[in-house]
C-alpha positions in Angstrom: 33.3 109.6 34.7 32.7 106.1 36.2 28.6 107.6 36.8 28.5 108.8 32.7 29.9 105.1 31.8 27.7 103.0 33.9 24.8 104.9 32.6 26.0 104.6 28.7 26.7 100.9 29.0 23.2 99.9 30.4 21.5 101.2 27.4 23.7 98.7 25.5 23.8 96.3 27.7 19.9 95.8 28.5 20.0 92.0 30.3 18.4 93.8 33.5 16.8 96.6 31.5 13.4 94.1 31.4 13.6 93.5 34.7 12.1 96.9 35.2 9.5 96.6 32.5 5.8 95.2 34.0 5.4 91.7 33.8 3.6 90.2 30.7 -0.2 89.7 31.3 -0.5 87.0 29.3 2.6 84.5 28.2 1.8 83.3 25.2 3.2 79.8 26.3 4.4 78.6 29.6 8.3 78.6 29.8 10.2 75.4 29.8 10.8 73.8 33.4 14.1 73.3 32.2 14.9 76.9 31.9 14.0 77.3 36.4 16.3 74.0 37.0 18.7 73.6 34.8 22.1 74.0 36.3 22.9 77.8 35.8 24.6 78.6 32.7 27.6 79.8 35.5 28.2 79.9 39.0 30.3 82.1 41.7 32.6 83.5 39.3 35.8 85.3 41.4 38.8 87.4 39.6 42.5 85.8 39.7 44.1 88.3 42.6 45.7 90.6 39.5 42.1 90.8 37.6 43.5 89.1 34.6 41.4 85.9 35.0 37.8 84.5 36.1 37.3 81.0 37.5 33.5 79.9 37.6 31.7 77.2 38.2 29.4 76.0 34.6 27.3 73.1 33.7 28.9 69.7 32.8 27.3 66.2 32.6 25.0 67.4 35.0 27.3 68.5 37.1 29.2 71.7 37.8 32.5 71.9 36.8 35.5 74.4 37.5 36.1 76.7 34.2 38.3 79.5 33.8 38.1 82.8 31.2 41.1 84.8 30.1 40.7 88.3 30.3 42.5 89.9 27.6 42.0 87.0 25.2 38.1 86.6 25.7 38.5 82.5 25.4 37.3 80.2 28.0 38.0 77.0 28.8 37.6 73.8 31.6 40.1 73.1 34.3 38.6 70.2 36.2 35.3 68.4 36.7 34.2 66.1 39.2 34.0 62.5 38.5 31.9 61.3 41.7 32.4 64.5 43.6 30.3 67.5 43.1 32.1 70.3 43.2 30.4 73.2 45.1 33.1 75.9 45.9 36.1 77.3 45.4 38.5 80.3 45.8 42.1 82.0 44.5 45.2 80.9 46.5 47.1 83.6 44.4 47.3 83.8 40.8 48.1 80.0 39.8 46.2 77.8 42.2 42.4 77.5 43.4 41.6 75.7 46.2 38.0 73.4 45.1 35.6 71.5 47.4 32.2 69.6 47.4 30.6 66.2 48.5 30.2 62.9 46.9 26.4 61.7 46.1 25.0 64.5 48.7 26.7 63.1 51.6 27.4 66.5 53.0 30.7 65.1 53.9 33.0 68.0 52.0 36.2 66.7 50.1 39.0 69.9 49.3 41.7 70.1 46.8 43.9 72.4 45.2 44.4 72.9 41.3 46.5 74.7 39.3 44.9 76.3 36.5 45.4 73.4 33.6 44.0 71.1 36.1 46.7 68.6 35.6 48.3 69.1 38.7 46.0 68.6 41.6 46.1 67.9 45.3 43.2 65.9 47.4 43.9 67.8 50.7 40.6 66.2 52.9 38.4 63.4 51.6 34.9 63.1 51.8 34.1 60.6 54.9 31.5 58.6 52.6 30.4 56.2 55.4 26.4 55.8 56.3 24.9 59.1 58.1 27.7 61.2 59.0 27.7 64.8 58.9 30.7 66.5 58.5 34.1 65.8 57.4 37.7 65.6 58.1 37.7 68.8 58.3 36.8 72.4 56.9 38.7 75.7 56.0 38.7 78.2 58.6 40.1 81.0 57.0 41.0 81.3 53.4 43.8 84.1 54.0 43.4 86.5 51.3 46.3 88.2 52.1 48.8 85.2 51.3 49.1 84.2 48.3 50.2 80.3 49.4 48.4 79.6 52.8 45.0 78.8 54.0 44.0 77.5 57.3 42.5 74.5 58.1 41.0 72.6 61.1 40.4 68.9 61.1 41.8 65.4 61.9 45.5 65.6 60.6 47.0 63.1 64.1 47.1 59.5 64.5 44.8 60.4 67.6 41.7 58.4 68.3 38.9 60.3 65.3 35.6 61.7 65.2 33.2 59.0 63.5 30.2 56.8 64.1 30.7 53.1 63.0 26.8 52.1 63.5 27.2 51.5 67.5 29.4 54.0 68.7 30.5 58.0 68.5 34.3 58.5 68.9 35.0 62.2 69.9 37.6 63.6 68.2 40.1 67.0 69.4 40.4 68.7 65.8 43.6 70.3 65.4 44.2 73.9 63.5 46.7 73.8 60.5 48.4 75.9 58.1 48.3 74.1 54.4 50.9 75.5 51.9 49.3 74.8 48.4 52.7 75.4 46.2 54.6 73.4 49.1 52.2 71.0 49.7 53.2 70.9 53.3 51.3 71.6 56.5 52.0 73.5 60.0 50.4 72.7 63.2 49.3 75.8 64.2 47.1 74.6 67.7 46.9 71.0 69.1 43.3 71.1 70.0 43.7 68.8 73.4 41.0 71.0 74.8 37.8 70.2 72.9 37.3 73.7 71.8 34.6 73.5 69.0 35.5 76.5 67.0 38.3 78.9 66.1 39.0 82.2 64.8 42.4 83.5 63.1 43.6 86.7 62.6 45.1 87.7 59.1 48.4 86.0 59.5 46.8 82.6 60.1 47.0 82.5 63.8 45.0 81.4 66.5 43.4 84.2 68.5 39.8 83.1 69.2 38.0 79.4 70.3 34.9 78.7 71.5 34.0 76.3 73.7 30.1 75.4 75.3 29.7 74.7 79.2 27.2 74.4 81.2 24.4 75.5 78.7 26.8 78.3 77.9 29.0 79.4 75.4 32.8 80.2 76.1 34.9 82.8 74.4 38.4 82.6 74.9 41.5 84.7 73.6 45.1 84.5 73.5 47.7 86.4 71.9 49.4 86.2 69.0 52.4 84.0 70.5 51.9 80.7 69.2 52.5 79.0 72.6 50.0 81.4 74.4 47.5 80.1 76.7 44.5 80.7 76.2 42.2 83.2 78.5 37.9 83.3 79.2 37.1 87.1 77.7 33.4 86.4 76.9 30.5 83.5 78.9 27.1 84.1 77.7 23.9 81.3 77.7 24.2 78.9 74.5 20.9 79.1 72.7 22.0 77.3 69.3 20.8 80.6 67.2 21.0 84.1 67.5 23.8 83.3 69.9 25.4 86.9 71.7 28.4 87.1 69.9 29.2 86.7 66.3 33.0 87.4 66.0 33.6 88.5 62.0 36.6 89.4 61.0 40.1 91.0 62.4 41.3 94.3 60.7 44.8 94.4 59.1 46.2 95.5 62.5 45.4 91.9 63.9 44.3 93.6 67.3 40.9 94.8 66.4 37.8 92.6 65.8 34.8 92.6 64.4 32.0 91.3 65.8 27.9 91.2 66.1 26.8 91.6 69.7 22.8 91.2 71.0 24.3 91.7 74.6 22.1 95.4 73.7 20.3 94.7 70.8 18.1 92.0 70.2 18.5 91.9 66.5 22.0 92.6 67.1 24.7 95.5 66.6 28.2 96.0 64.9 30.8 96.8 67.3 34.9 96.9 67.0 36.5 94.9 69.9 40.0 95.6 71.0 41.5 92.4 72.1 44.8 93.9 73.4 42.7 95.6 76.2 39.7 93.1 75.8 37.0 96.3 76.0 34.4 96.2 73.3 34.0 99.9 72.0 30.4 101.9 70.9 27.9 100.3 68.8 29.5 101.2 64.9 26.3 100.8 63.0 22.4 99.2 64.5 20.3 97.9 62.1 17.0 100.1 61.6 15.4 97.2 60.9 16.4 93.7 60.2 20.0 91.9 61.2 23.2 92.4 60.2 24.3 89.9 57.3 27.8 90.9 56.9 30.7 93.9 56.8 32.5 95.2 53.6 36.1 95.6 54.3 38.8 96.7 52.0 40.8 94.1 50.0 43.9 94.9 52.4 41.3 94.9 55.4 43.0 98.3 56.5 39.3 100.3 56.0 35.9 99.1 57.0 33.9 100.3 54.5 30.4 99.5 55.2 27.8 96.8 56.4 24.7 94.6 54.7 21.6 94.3 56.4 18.3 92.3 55.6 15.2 93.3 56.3 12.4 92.8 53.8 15.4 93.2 51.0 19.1 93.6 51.3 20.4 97.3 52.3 23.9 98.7 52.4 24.7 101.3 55.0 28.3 102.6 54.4 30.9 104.2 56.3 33.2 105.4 52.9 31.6 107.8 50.9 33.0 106.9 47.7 32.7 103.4 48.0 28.7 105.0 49.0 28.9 106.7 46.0 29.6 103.8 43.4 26.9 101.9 44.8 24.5 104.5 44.2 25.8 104.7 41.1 25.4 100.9 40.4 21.7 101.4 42.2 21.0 104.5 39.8 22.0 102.1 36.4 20.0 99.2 37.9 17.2 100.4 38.9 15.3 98.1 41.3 18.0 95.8 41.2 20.2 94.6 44.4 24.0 94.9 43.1 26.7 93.6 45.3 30.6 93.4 44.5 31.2 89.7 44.7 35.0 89.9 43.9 37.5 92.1 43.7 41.7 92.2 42.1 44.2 93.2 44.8 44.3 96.7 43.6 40.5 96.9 43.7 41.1 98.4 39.9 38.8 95.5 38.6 35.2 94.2 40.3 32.6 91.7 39.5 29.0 92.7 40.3 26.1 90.5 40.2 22.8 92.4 39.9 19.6 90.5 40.5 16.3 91.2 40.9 13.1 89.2 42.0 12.9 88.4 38.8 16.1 88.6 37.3 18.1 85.4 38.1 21.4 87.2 38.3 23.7 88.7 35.7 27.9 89.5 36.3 29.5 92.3 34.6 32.8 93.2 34.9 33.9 96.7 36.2 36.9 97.5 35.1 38.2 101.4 37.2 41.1 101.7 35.0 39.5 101.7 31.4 37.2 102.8 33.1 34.3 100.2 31.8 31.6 98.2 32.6 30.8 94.9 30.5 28.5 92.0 30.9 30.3 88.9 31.8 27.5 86.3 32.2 23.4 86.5 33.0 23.1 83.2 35.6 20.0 81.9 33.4 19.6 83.7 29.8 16.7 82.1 28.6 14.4 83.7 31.9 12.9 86.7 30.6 12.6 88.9 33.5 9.3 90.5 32.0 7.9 87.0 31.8 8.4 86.8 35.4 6.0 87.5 38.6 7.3 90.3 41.3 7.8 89.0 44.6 5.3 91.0 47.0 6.3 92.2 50.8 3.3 91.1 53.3 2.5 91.3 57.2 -0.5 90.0 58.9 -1.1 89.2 62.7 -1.1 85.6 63.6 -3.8 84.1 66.1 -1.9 85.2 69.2 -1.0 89.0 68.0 2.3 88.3 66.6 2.9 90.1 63.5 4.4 87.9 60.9 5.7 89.1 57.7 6.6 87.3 54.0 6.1 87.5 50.6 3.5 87.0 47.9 3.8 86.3 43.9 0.5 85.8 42.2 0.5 84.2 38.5 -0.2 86.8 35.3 -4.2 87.9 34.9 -4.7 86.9 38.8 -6.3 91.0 39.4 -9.8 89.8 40.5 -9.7 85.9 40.9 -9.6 83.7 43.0 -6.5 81.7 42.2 -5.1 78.1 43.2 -2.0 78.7 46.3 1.1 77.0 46.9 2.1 77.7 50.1 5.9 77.2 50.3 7.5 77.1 53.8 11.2 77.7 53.9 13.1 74.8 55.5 16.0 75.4 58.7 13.7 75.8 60.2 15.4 78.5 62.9 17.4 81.1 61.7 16.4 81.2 58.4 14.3 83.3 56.6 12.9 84.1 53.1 13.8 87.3 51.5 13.6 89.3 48.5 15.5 87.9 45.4 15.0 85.4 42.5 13.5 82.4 43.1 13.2 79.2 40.7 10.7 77.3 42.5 8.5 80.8 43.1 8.6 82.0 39.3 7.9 78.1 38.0 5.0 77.8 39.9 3.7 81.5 39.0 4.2 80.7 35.6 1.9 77.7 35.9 -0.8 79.4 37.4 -0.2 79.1 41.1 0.1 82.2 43.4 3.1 81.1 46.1 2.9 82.1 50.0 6.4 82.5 51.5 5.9 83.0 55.4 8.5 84.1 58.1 6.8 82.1 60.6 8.0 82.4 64.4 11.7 80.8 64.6 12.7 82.2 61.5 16.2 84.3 61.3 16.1 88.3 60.3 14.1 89.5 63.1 16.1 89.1 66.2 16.8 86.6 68.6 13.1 86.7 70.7 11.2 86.2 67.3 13.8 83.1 66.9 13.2 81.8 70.3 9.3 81.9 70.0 9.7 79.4 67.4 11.3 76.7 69.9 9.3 73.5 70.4 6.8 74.9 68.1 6.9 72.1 65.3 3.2 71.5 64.4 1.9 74.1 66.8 2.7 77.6 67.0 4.8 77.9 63.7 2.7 75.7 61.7 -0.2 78.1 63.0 1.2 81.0 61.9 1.1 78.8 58.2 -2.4 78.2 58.6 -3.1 81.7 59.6 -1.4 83.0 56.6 -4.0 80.8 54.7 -6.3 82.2 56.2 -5.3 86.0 55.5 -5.1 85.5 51.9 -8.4 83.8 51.6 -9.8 86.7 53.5 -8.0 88.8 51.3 -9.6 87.5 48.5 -6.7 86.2 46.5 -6.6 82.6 47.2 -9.5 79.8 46.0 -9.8 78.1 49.9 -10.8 74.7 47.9 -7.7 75.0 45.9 -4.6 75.6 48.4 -1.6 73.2 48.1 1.6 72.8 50.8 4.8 72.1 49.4 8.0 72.9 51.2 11.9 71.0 51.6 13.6 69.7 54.6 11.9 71.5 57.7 9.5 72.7 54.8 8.8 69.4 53.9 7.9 68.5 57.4 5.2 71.1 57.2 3.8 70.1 54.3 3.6 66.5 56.0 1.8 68.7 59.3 -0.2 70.3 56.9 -2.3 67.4 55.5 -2.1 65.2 58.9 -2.6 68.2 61.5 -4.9 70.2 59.7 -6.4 68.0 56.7 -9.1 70.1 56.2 -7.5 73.4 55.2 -5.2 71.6 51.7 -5.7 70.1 48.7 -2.3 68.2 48.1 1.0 68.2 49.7 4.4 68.2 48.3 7.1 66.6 50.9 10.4 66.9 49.3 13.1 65.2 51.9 10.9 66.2 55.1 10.9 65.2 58.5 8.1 62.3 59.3 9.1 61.6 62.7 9.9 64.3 65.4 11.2 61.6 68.0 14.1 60.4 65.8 16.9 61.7 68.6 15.0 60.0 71.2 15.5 56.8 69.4 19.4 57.4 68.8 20.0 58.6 65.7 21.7 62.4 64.8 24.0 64.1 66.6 22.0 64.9 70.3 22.8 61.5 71.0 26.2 61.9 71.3 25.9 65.2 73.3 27.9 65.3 76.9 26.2 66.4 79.9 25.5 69.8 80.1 25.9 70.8 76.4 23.1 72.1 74.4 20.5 69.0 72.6 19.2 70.3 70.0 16.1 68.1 70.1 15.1 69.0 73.8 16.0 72.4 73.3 14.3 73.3 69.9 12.0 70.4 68.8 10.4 68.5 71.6 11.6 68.1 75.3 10.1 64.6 75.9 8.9 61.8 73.3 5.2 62.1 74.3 5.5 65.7 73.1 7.4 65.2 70.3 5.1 62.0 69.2 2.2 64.8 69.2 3.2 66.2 66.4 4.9 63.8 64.4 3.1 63.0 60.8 4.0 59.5 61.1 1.5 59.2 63.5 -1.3 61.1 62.1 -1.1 59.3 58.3 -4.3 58.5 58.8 -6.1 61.3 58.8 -4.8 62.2 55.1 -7.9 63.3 53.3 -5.8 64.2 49.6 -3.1 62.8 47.7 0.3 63.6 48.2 3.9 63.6 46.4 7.0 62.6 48.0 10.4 63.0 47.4 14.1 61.5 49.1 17.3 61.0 48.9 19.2 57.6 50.5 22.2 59.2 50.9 20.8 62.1 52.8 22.8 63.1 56.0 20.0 65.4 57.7 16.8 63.2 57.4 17.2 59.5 58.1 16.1 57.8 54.7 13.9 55.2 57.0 12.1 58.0 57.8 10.9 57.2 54.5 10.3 53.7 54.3 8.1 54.1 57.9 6.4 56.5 55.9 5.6 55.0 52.9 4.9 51.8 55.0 1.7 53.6 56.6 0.7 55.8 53.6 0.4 51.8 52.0 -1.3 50.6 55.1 -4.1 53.2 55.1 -4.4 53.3 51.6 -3.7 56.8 50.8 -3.2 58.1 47.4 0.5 59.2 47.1 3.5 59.5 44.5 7.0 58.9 45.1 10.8 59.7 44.1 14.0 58.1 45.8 17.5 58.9 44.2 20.4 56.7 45.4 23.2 58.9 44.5 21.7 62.1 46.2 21.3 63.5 49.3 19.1 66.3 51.5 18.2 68.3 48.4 19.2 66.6 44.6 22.2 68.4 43.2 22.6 66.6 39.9 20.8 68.1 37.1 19.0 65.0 36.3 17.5 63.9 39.3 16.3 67.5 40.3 14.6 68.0 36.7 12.7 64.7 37.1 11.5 65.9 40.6 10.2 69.5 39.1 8.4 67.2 36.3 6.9 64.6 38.6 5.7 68.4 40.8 4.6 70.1 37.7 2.5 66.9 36.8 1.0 66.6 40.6 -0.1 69.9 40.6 -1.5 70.1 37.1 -3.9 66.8 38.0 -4.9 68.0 42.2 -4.6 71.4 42.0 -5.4 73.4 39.1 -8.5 72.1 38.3 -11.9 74.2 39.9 -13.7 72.4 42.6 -17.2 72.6 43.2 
C-alpha cells in the first residue's frame, strides 16, 4: 500500500521527476546567479515530536530566520529572527519549545537559546564570546536528549572559576563543566565538575556522564564510569592521538544505557561498526564493515531500542540495513526517486509521520512529508525551486594515479555541448583540508560555474576523509607538495584526456581551498590562468609566530601545526604563498572576512601588501560583519558576482 502510494504521488508530484531527464544541450539563457546563492527558500525542516508541526529555517533580510507550519491548517508563519545573530540550528525540546543557536558576524563563537513557538518568550542560555579571534564559545550541547521532552545537556563555563579566553597576551585554560538545562524550568543541574581537564564527554539517554576523553602523551584517553553520579571514573580505552581518523568514534548508547555504539579502526583502516558493552567493558564482533568507503552514521529507532541500519560514503551515500522493513521503505523511496539519495531527516515519536529530503546532483533538495497513517506522501518544500534540474550538469565519478602511484579519485561536471571540445577548467579544491572530502550531491558553486561554461575538477587529494585513515595520514605536512601534486596531476589527466583547454585552467577553492589556489599560481605559475582565493591561508608559519590555538598547547599534547602542516618554520616558509607573490604570472581575485576566526585577517593585509609591491594584477573583497565563509545573503551574492565577472574577463576568452 505505502509502495502503490509512493509510486501514484510522484507522477503528481514531478519536482525530482526532471532530475532524471538528460540535461539540456543548450540553455537558452544562463540562469540567474541569484537562483545558486540565494539563501534557500527553506532550511533543516524537523516535525514537532507528535508530527503536528514543522519548524524550518527560511530566508529573512538576508538572513535565516526560525518559521514554523501547522500541519492540519496548512498556514505558516515566523517565530523569531536574528537581529545580529545568525541563526544556524535548531531542534524540538518537546512539543512547545525549540532550542536555536548561531554566531554573531561569523565569529564562529555559537550563542543558544530556547523559544517557545510565538517567539515571545525566549531564553539566551550561552552568549556568543564576540571578542577578537576566539574560537569557540561558552559552551556547546552535548546531547540533545530526544527522549525528554524538557532537558538537554550542556558542557561549558557555568562557575565563577578562572575561564577559557585569550585577552591579546595570554590563554586562560578553563575545566568545562557538564550540565543538565531544563528549558520549561529554566533551571540547571551540575551533572560533572570537570576538575580534571577532560576535553570531551559522552552521555547516555538519561543525560549522564558515562564517557570522557582526555589526550596524554600523544595519546588519546577513554575513560568510563557508571551510571552513579558520584562514580569515579576508569581508563577502558589508550590509543595514539592522530587529530583525524582517530581509533575510536563512540556514537550513540542504545535505550538500555549499557550498550554503545562506536566506530573502531583498531581492525579496519577505514573503520568498522561495533556494539560495546560497557558493563563488562568487551567490545563485541564487527556489526557491519564498509565495502568501501567509511561509515558516516547509524539509524536507530526514535525510542533507540532497535538499530536499524548504517550510512556509508563512498563515491555516493549508501544505506546497508539491519530491519527489513525499514530496508524495504527505502527501496521503496529509491524505486519512486530514481537516482536520487533519500534520507529520513525527522521523524514524530510514533514514527507514524517522516520528512524525507531527496536530492540529486542536480536536484538541490526537495522535503515531502510521509505521512504512515493516511498513508500519504506530499511535497512539503523543494530547497531552491527556480533550479531546474534538467538545466543542470551531472556530477561525474573519476580515478586517475597521481605521480607517485597513488590512486586518487573525484568528480567531474563539464558545461552543456562540451562532447568534443576543449573547454575552459575550474579546478575547485575542497577546503579542511584532512578529513574531508567531496562527494556526490548538489552543489551551488559546481552547477554555477557549469552553467557558465566552465567544466569543474573536484579532487580527493591525499589527506582527505572517506578513504581510511592511511590515505588521511599521507596528506600530513603535504601543504604545497604532495597534495597540491595530486592537484596538478589531476590537471594534467584531464588535459590528457582531452577535456580541458591547458591555456585556459583556473584554481579557485575556500579556506584550505583557497590556500591552494594561492599555491597554485605561486608554486606552479605556469600550469593557471587565474586564481580565486576566497578566505585562504597565505602564510603557513602563522602558529610559529603565536597565533591559533597550537600556541596554547601543553607539553605533550597533539600541535596541530607540527603535526599536520609543517614541523619547523623553514619548512613551513617553503611553501607559504606569501613568500612566492612574486612569481604570479596572472591576475587573481581575493576574498575575506575581518571577523574570521580560522584565518587571521592580517593574513590579508601581508598579502595584499606584496601583491601591491610586486605589482600584480589582482581584485579584492573584505566584509566586516562576516567571517570564514559569508553567511549573509548580501555579502555572498556580491562575492559570486565579483567571481562570475573574473572569470568572464581571464578565463573564458580562447588564447592563442
Amino acid at each position: 500500500m505505502i509502495r502503490h502510494l509512493i509510486l501514484r504521488a510522484v507522477c503528481l508530484l514531478t519536482v525530482l521527476g526532471a532530475a532524471a531527464a538528460a540535461p539540456t544541450a543548450t540553455p537558452a539563457a544562463p540562469v540567474p546567479l541569484e537562483a545558486f546563492f540565494a539563501n534557500p527558500t527553506i532550511a533543516t525542516p524537523r516535525l514537532s515530536p507528535d508530527g503536528t508541526k514543522i519548524a524550518f529555517l527560511f530566508p529573512k533580510d538576508g538572513k535565516l530566520a526560525l518559521g514554523l507550519f501547522e500541519r492540519k491548517t496548512g498556514e505558516g508563519r515566523i517565530i523569531l529572527e536574528g537581529v545580529k545573530e545568525n541563526v544556524e540550528f535548531f531542534f524540538w525540546k518537546g512539543n512547545e519549545h525549540l532550542v536555536f543557536g548561531g554566531d554573531v558576524g561569523g565569529n564562529e563563537s555559537f550563542f543558544l537559546g530556547v523559544t517557545d513557538l510565538t517567539g515571545k518568550k525566549i531564553q539566551r542560555v550561552m552568549e556568543s564570546l564576540n571578542r577578537g579571534q576566539i574560537r569557540g564559545s561558552f559552551g556547546n550541547v552535548v546531547n540533545t536528549l530526544p527522549l525528554s521532552d524538557e532537558e538537554i545537556i550542556l558542557v561549558g563555563i557555568f562557575t565563577d572559576k578562572p575561564t577559557k579566553h585569550w585577552d591579546g597576551i595570554n590563554y586562560y585554560p578553563v575545566q568545562d563543566h557538564v550540565v543538565r538545562y531544563n528549558v520549561k524550568r529554566r533551571t540547571q543541574q551540575l551533572v560533572y565538575a570537570n576538575d580534571s581537564e577532560y576535553e570531551g564527554f559522552v552521555t547516555d539517554n538519561a543525560g549522564k556522564v558515562r564517557l570522557a576523553m582526555a589526550e596524554h602523551a600523544a595519546h588519546r584517553v577513554w575513560y568510563y564510569r557508571d551510571s552513579g553520579e558520584k562514580s569515579s571514573f576508569t581508563e577502558i580505552a589508550r590509543f595514539p592521538y592522530f587529530g583525524y581518523a582517530e581509533t575510536w568514534e563512540p556514537l550513540d548508547f542504545a535505550a538500555d544505557n549499557t550498550t554503545l555504539y562506536l566506530i573502531s579502526r583498531e581492525e579496519h583502516d577505514r573503520g568498522a561498526l561495533y556494539a560495546y558493552n560497557t558493563e563488562t567493558r568487551t567490545r563485541g564482533p564487527a556489526l557491519f564493515v564498509p565495502p568501501e568507503g567509511e561509515i558516516e552514521n547509524i539509524v536507530l529507532n526514535r525510542a533507540r531500542t532497535k538499530l536499524l541500519g548504517v550510512t556509508y560514503l563512498s563515491d555516493r551515500l549508501h544505506y546497508h540495513w539491519f530491519d527489513a522493513a525499514r530496508a524495504d521503505l527505502q527501496q521503496t523511496l529509491e524505486n519512486t526517486f530514481p537516482g536520487a539519495t533519500c534520507r529520513v531527516v525527522s521523524t514524530s515519536d510514533d514514527e507514524q509521520v517522516q520528512l524525507v529530503r531527496v536530492g540529486s546532483d542536480r536536484e538541490p533538495g526537495a522535503y515531502y512529508i510521509l505521512d504512515l497513517k493516511a498513508p500519504a506522501l506530499t511535497l512539503f518544500k523543494r530547497i531552491r525551486p527556480d533550479i531546474d534540474p534538467a538545466r543542470m550538469q551531472p556530477m561525474r565519478p573519476i580515478s586517475f594515479k597521481a605521480r607517485d602511484g597513488l590512486e586518487l579519485q573525484g568528480y567531474l561536471t563539464l558545461p552543456a555541448g562540451a562532447e568534443g571540445k576543449k573547454v575552459p577548467l575550474v579546478v575547485n579544491p575542497h577546503g579542511g583540508p584532512f578529513g574531508i572530502r567531496d562527494e556526490w550531491h548538489y552543489s551551488s558553486e559546481v552547477q554555477f560555474l557549469a552553467s557558465r561554461g566552465y567544466a569543474v575538477l573536484q579532487v580527493n587529494y591525499r589527506g582527505s576523509g572517506g578513504y581510511g585513515h592511511e590515505f588521511v595520514e599521507r596528506g600530513a605536512r603535504q601543504w604545497g607538495r604532495a597534495m597540491q601534486d595530486d592537484l596538478t596531476d589531476a590537471v594534467k589527466w584531464v588535459v590528457a584526456q582531452g577535456i580541458a583547454d591547458p591555456k585556459r585552467i583556473a584554481i579557485y577553492g575556500a579556506s584550505y581551498g583557497g590556500y591552494a589556489a594561492l599555491a597554485g599560481v605561486t608554486l606552479t605559475p605556469e600550469l593557471y590562468c587565474c586564481a580565486v582565493n576566497y578566505v585562504g591561508v597565505a602564510n603557513l608559519e602563522v602558529a610559529f609566530k603565536g597565533y591559533g590555538g597550537d600556541a596554547f598547547t601543553r607539553a605533550g599534547e597533539l600541535n596541530y601545526q607540527t603535526k599536520w602542516v609543517a614541523p619547523t618554520a623553514d619548512y613551513a616558509a617553503a611553501t607559504s604563498p606569501l613568500n612566492f607573490v612574486e612569481r604570479i604570472r596572472v591576475p587573481t581575485l581575493h576574498a575575506y572576512g575581518e571577523n574570521d576566526a580560522r584565518v587571521d585577517y592580517k593574513q590579508w593585509r601581508e598579502l595584499k601588501g606584496l601583491l601591491d609591491k610586486y605589482h600584480k594584477p589582482y581584485e579584492y573583497i573584505v566584509e566586516e560583519e562576516q567571517g570564514h565563509g559569508f553567511r549573509h545573503e548580501n555579502a555572498r551574492l556580491k562575492f559570486y558576482r565579483a567571481m562570475e565577472k573574473f572569470f568572464a574577463a581571464n578565463l573564458a576568452p580562447e588564447r592563442n
